[in-house]
LUMMAR-932422 format. One record per residue: residue in one letter; x negated, y, z of N, C-alpha, C in turn. Coordinates in steps of 0.2 Angstrom, whole numbers, plus 2048, in hexadecimal, padded with zeros to 3 digits. Each point is the difference from the previous one (the first is absolute). Layout:
N
aXYZXYZXYZ;...
# end
This chain:
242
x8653DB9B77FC8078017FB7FF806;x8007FC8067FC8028037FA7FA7FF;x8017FC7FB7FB7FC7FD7FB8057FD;x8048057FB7FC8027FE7FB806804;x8028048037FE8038077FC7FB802;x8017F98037F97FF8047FA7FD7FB;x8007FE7FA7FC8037FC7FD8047FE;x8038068017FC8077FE7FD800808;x8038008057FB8008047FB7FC802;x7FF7F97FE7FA7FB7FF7FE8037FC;x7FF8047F97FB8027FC800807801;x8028048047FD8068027FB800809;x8007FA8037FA7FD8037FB8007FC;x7FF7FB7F97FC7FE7FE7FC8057FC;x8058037FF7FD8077FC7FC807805;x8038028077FD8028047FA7FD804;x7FD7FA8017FC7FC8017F98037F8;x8047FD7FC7F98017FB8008097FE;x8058048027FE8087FD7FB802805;x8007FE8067FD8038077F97FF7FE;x7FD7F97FB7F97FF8017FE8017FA;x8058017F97FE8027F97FD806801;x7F97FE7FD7FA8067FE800804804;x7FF7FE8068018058077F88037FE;x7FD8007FF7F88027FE7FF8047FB;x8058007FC7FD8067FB806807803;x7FC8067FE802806801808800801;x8027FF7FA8078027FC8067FA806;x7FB7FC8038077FE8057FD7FF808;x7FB8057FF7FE7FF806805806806;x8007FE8068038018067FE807802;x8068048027FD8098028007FF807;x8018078037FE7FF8078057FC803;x8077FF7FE8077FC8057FF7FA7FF;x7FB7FE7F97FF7F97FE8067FE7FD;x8018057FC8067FD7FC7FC8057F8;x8047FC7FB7FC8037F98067FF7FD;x8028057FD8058037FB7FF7FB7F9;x7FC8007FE7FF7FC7FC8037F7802;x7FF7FF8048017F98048077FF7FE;x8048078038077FF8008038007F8;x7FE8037FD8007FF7F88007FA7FD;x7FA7FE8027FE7F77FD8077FC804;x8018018058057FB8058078017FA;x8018078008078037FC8037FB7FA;x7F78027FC8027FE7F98017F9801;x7FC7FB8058007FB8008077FB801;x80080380480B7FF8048048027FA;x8018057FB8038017FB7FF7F97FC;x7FB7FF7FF7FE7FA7FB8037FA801;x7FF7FF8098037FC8008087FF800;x8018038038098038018027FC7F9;x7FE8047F98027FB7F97FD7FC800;x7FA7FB8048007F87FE8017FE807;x8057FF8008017FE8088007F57FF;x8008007F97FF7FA7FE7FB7FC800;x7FA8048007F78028027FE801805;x8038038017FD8028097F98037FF;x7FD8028057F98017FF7FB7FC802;x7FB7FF7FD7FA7FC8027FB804802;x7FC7FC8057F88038017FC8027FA;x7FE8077FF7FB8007FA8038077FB;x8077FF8018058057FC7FE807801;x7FD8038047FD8048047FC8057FE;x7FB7F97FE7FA8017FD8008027F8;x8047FF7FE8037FF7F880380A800;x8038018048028068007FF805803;x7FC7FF8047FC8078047FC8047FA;x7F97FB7FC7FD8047FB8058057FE;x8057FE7FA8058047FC801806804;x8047FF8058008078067FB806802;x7F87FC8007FE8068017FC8037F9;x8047FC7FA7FE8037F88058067FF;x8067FD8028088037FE800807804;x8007FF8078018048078088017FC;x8057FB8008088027FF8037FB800;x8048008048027F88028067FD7FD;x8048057FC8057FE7FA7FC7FD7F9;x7F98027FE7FD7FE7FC7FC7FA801;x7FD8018067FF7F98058017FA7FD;x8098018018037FA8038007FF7F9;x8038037F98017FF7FA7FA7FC7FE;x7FB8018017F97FF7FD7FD7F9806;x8047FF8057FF7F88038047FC7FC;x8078017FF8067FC7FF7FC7FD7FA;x7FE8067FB7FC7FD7FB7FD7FB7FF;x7FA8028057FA7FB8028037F7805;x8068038048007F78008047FD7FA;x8038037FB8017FC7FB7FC7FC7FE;x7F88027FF7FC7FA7FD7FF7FD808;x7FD8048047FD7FB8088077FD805;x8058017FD8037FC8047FF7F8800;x7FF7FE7FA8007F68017F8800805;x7FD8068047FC7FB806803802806;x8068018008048028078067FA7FC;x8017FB8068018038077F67F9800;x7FA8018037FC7FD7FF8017F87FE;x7FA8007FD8017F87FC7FA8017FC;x7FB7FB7FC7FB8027FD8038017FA;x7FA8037FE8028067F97FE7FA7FA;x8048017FC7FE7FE7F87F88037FE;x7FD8068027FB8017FE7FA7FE804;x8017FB8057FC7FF8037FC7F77FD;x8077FF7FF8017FA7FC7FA8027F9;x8008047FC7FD8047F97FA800802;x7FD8038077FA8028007FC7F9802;x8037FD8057FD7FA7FF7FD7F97FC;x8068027FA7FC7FC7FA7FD8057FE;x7FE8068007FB8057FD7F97FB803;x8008028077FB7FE8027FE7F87FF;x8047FD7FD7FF7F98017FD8007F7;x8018037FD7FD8017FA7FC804801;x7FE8058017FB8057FD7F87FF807;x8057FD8067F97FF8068037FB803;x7FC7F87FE8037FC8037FD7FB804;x7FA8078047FD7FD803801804806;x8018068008048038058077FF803;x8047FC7F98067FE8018007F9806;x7FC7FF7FD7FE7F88037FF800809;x7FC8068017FF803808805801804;x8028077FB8098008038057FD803;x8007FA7FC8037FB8008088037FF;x7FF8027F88068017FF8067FD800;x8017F98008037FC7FD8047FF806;x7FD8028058037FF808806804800;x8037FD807807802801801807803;x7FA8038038018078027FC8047FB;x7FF7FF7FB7FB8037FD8008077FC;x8088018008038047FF7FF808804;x7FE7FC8067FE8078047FC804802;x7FB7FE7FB7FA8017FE80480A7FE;x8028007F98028057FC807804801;x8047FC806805801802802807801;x7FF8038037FF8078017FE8047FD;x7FD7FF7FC7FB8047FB8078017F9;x8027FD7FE8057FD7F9808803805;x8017FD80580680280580080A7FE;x7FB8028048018098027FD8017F8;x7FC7FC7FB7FB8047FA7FB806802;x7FE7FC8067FA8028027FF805807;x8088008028008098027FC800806;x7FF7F88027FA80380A7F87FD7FC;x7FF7FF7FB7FB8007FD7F9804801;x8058057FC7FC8077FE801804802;x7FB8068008028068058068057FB;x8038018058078047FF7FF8047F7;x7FB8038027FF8057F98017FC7FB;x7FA7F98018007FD7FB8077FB7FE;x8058008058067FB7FE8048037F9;x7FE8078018078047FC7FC7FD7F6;x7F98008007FB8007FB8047F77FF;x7FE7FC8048017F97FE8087FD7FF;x80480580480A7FD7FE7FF8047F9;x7FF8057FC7FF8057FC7FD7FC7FB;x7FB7FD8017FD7FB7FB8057FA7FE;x8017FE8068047F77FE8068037FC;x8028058028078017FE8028037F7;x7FA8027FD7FF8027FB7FC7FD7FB;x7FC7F98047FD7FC7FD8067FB7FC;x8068008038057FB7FD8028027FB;x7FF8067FE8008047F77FA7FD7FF;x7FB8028017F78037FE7FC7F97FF;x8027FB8047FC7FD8018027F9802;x8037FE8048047F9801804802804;x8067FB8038038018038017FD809;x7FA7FD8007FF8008057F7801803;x8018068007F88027FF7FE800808;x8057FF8067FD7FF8057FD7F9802;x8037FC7FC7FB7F98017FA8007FD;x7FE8057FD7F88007FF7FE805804;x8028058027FE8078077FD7FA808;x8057F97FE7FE7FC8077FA7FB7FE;x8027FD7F97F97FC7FE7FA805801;x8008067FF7FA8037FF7FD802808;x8067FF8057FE8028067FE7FA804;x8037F97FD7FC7FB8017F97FE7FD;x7FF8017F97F88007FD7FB804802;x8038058017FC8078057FB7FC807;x8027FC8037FF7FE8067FC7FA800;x8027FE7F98007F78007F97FD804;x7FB8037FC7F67FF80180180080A;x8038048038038008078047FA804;x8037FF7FC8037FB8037FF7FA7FF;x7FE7FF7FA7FA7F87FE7FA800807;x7FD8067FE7FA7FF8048007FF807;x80280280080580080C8057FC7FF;x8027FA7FB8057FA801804804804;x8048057FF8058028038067FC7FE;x8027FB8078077FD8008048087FF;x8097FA8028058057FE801805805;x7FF7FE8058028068047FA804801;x7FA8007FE7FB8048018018047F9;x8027FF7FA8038027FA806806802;x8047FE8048058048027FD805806;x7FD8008027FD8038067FA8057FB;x7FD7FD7FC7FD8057FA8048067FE;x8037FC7FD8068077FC803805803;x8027FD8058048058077F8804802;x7FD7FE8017FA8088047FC8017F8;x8007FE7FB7FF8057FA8068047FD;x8068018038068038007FF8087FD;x8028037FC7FE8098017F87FF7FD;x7FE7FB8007F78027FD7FF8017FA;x8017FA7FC8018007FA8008057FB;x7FB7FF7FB7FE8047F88057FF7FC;x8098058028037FF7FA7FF7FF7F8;x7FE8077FE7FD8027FA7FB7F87FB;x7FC7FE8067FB7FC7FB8067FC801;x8037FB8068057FA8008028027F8;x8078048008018027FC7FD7FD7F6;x7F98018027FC7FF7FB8017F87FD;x7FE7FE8067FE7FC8018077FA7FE;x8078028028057FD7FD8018037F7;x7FE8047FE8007FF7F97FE7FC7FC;x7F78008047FB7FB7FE8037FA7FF;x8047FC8058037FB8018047FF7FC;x8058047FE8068017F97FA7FB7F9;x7FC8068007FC7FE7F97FF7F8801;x7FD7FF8067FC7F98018067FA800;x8068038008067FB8008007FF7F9;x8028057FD8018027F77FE7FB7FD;x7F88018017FA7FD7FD8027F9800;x8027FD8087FF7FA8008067FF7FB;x8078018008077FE7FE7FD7FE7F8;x7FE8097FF7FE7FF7F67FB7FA800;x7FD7FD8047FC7F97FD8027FC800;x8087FE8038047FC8018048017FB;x8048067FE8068007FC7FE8087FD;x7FD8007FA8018067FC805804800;x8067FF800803805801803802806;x8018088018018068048057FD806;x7FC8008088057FE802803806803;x8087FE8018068028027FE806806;x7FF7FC8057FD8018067FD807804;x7F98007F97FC8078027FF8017FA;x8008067FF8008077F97F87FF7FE;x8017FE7FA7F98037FD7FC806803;x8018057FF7FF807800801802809;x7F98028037FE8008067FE808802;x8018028037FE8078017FA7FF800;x7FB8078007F87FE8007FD803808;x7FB7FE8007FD80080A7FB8027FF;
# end
């Protein structure tokens, strides 16, 4: 018993550390006159209940992040929490951190579809993964602005009926293409790559991006049907229209 006690207290640290600085900036958790925000306390709640049933899991950096949007869609923290546990069903395999399978996907995207960009990157490399790391980890959530998050988890999540099933690997190709002419032109190495992203953080043209991973669908299609006639598996014929 008091194993399990000093685990919930290690992971109720880790969990008050990350609620204190989740989305301190947007209204819905920002701090009243005492400097304390009711909301805050709600996120921390549900968060400890979650964890409490995965005490096997524990919590990881980022978890936070995955769960604050739903709260201020929900404003109920018993639906909240039902409508998280949901969601790490599929996001669980990127906890407890480790790189993602779809990091891996989007890299031979690029190594197909732009293999000259690929070649800059220097995909092949052993950090190279960190490039899209966070972006593929939260699905965008410090990306875009807040408004726009609920519009982009809202697409990936209904794109797995509509569209493919992992439609966010092309929401990151298209925010890698999006920049490409930029980054060739200014030989941007990797850490000036990564220093890009982070202060174009929140700027971003969801709606076209958006566009722009459809585009990439069809341009994928295209290439497959010249290789192999028939339909692949992977991505639906039938694409919404833009």
């Amino acid at each position: 018993m008091s194993e399990v006690l000093d685990a919930l207290s290690v992971n109720i640290q880790r969990i008050d550390k990350d609620v204190a600085r989740c989305d301190r900036n947007y209204y819905y958790f920002s701090k009243g006159i005492l400097d304390i925000s009711a909301n805050l306390y709600r996120l921390r709640t549900i968060m400890c209940t979650w964890i409490w049933q995965h005490m096997n899991i524990g919590y990881v950096q980022g978890m936070c992040d995955l769960l604050a949007p739903l709260l201020v869609v929900l404003e109920d923290e018993a639906l909240t929490h039902a409508c998280f546990s949901q969601l790490m069903v599929t996001m669980l395999n990127n906890f407890p951190l480790r790189p993602l399978k779809s990091q891996t996907t989007l890299n031979q995207f690029l190594n197909v579809l732009d293999p000259v960009l690929a070649e800059h990157m220097h995909l092949n490399d052993e950090n190279s993964h960190l490039y899209f790391y966070r972006w593929l980890l939260l699905d965008f959530k410090r990306e875009f602005k807040y408004a726009d998050v609920f519009l982009a988890w809202e697409t990936i999540w209904t794109s797995t009926r509509l569209v493919c099933p992992d439609f966010e690997i092309f929401i990151a190709f298209a925010l890698i293409q999006y920049y490409r002419d930029i980054i060739l032109f200014y030989c941007l190495d990797y850490t000036d790559i990564i220093k890009f992203y982070n202060e174009r953080a929140e700027q971003h043209d969801l709606p076209r991006l958006l566009g722009f991973a459809r585009d990439l669908i069809y341009r994928l299609q295209t290439l497959i049907s010249s290789i192999n006639p028939k339909p692949s598996s992977r991505t639906k014929t039938l694409l919404p229209e833009h």
